[in-house]
N, C-alpha and C positions, 0 to 999 in steps of 0.2 A: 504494500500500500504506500502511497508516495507521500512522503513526509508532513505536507501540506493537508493530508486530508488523517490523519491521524486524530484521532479522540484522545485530549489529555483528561485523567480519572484518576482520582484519589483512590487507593484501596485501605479499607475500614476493616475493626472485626465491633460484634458485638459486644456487649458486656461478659456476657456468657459464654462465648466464644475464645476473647481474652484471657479469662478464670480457667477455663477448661483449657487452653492452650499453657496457660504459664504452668498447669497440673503436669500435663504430657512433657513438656519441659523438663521438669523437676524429677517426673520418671526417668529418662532419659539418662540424667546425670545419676542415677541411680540403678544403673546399668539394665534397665530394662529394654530388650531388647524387641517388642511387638510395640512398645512406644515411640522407639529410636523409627521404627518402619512407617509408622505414622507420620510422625512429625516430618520426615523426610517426603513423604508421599501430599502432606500439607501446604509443607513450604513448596515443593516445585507448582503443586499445581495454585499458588499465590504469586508464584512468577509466573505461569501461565496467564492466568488472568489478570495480571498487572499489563502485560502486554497485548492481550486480546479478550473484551468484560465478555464478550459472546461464547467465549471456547465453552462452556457448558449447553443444557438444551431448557429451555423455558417451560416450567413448570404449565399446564392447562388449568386454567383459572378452578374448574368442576371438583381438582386433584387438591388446593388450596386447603391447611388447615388450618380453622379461627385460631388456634395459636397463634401464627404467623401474624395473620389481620389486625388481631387484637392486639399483639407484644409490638408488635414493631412496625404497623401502618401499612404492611405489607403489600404491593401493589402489581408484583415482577417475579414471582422466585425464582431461581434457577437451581438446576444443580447440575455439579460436575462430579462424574464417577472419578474415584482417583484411584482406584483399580478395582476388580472385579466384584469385592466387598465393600470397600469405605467409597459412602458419598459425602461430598460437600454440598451445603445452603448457603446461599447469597442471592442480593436483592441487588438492584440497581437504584439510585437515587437522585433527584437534580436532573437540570438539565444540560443542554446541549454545551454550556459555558461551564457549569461547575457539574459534573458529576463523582458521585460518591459510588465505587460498590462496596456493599459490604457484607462482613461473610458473618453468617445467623449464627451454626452450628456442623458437626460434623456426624455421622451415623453409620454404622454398619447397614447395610443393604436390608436387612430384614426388620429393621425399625423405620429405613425410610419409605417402606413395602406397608409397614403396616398404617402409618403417619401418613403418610397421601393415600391411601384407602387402593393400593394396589393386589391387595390378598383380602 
C-alpha cells in the first residue's frame, strides 16, 4: 500500500486485557512455558495489527455479546485466530483522523465458540 494512503492507528488494550497481560507476563518470568507461547503468539499478532487493524475477520453483528455492548460500547469486534486454539478480541474506534484499536480480551477457541453462540 503506498505510503500516502496508509491509516495511522493507535493500538490500545483494555483494562482487563492489561491485568490479564501483565499476569501472563509474570508467568513467563516464572518459567512457565504455555504462557511464554502465548505471550509470544500475542505480541506478534499486536504487530500484526499495529501494521494492518483489518488482518482479523469482523465479528456478525447476530454473533455480538451484550458483554461487549455493555462493557465497552462495542460497535466493531473483531477477532484474530492467533493459532488454531487462542483467539484475540478487538474493536476498532474513532475515526478516519484518530483511530484507536483496541484489544478487549484473549480466549481459547472453545470459550470464544461458546461467547458468540457458535456451539
Amino acid at each position: 500500500m503506498p505510503r500516502a494512503c496508509q491509516s495511522m492507528h493507535e493500538l490500545r488494550y483494555s483494562p482487563e486485557f492489561e491485568k490479564d497481560f501483565a499476569k501472563l507476563k509474570a508467568k513467563t518470568l516464572r518459567g512457565d512455558g504455555e504462557a511464554r507461547y502465548l505471550l509470544g503468539l500475542i505480541e506478534k499478532a499486536t504487530t500484526k495489527l499495529a501494521e494492518n487493524r483489518e488482518a482479523g475477520k469482523k465479528i456478525p453483528r447476530k454473533l455480538w455479546p451484550l458483554e461487549y455492548v455493555r462493557k465497552y460500547d462495542v460497535t466493531n469486534p473483531w477477532k484474530l485466530s492467533l493459532d488454531s486454539y487462542w483467539r484475540l478480541i478487538y474493536t476498532l474506534l474513532g475515526d478516519q483522523v484518530n483511530l484507536f484499536l483496541i484489544c478487549l480480551e484473549w480466549m481459547d477457541y472453545k470459550e470464544y465458540d461458546r461467547k458468540f453462540k457458535y456451539r
